[in-house]
N, C-alpha and C positions, 0 to 999 in steps of 0.2 A: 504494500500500500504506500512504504514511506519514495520506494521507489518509482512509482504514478506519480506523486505527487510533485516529485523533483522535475520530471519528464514535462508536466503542465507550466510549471513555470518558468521551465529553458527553454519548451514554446513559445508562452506570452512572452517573456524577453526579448526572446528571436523579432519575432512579430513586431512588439513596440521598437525596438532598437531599430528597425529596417525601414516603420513608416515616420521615424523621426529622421534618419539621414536623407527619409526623399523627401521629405519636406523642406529640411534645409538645402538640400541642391534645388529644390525648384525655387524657392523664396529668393535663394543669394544670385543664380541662374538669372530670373526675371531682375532682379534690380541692376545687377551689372550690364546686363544686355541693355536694360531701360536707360542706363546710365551714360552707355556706350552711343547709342542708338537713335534717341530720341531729343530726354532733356539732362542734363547736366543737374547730379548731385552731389554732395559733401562725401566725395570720399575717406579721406579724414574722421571724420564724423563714422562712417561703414563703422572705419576699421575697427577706432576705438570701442563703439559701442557693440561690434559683434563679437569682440573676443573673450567675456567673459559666454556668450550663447556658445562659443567654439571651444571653452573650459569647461562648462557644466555637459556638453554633449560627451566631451571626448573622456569624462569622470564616467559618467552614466555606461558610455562603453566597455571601458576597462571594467569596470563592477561588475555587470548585468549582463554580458554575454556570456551565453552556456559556455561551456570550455569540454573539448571531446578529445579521447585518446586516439591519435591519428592513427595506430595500427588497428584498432580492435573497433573503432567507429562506437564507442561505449560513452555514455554521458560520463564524466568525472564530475565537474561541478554545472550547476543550473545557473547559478551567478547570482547575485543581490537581486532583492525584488523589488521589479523598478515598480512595481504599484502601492509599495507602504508608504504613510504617510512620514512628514517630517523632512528633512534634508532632500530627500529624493525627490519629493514633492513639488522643493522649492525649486530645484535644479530644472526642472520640466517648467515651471511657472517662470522662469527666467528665458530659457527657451523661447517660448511663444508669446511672452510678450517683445520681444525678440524679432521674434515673425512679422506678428502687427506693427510693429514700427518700422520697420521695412516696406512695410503693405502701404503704410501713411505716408512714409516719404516716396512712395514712387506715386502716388494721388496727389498728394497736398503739398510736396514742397519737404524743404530741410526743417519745416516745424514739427514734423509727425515725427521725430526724436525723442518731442519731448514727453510720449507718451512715456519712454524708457525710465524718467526724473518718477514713474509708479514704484520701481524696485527698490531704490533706494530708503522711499520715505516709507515702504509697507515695511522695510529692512528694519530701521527707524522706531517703527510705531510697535512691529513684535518685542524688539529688542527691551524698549521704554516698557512695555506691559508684564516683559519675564520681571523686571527690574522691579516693578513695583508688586509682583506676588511673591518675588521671593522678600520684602521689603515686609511686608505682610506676614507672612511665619515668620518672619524673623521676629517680627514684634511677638505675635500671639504666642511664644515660646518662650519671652521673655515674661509676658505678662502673666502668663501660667507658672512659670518657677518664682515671680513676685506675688502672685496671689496665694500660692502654698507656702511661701516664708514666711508671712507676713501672721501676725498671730489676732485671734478675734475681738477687735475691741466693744468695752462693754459687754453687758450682758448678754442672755437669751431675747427678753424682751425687748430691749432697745435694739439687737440688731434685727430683730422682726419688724418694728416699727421702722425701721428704715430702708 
């Protein structure tokens, strides 16, 4: 069973890894041709902004493809699942926004970049939210070992009246 199960996800791997590299060749394909061809864009601008999309692809690669013993044609490893959440997640959400900003600047001009100015600040906004729940236990753990030191003032009644 455990063995199905490795098999299933060196499939989807396979599968997602193969329809993200034709998207990236048809995406980068159309804009340089557009670029070449028709109107003039911020090359520059490309590069900079594609080369974390051409990091997070080229990570998700090395992870997430099956890996097969070339004599015996036998899966050895299925490779990381590119479908959990968290890091993996983000690495595909940088991608494709990635995409669409490519999409925008061959429509609208060298503004549609600035769709890209999303990663940063969603970077930003996660990062500010860990910051303040772990800011959060940290208090409620402190307030916890201040509320059991702390010994009971006054009586029964007066602390029920209060």
């Amino acid at each position: 069973m455990a063995q199905k199960a490795r098999k299933d996800r060196a499939k989807a791997n396979a599968a997602a890894l193969n329809n993200l590299h034709i998207g990236t060749l048809a995406v980068n394909v159309v804009f340089i041709l557009f670029h070449f061809l028709l109107r003039r864009r911020s090359l520059l601008a490309y590069g900079i902004l594609s080369v974390p999309s051409f990091i997070c692809e080229y990570i998700l690669e090395t992870t997430g493809r099956p890996k097969y013993d070339p004599e015996t044609k036998q899966l050895r490893t299925a490779g990381e699942d590119l479908a959990a959440a968290g890091l993996t997640e983000y690495m595909f959400d940088i991608i494709w926004v990635t995409w669409a900003s490519t999409v925008l600047v061959i429509f609208f001009g060298n503004w549609g970049w600035l769709l890209w100015a999303v990663v940063p600040v969603y970077g930003t906004t996660k990062g500010y939210s860990l910051l303040g729940a772990a800011r959060g236990m940290a208090g409620m753990q402190q307030q916890a070992g201040d509320a059991a030191a702390a010994p009971p003032v006054g009586n029964r009644r007066q602390r029920r009246a209060a």
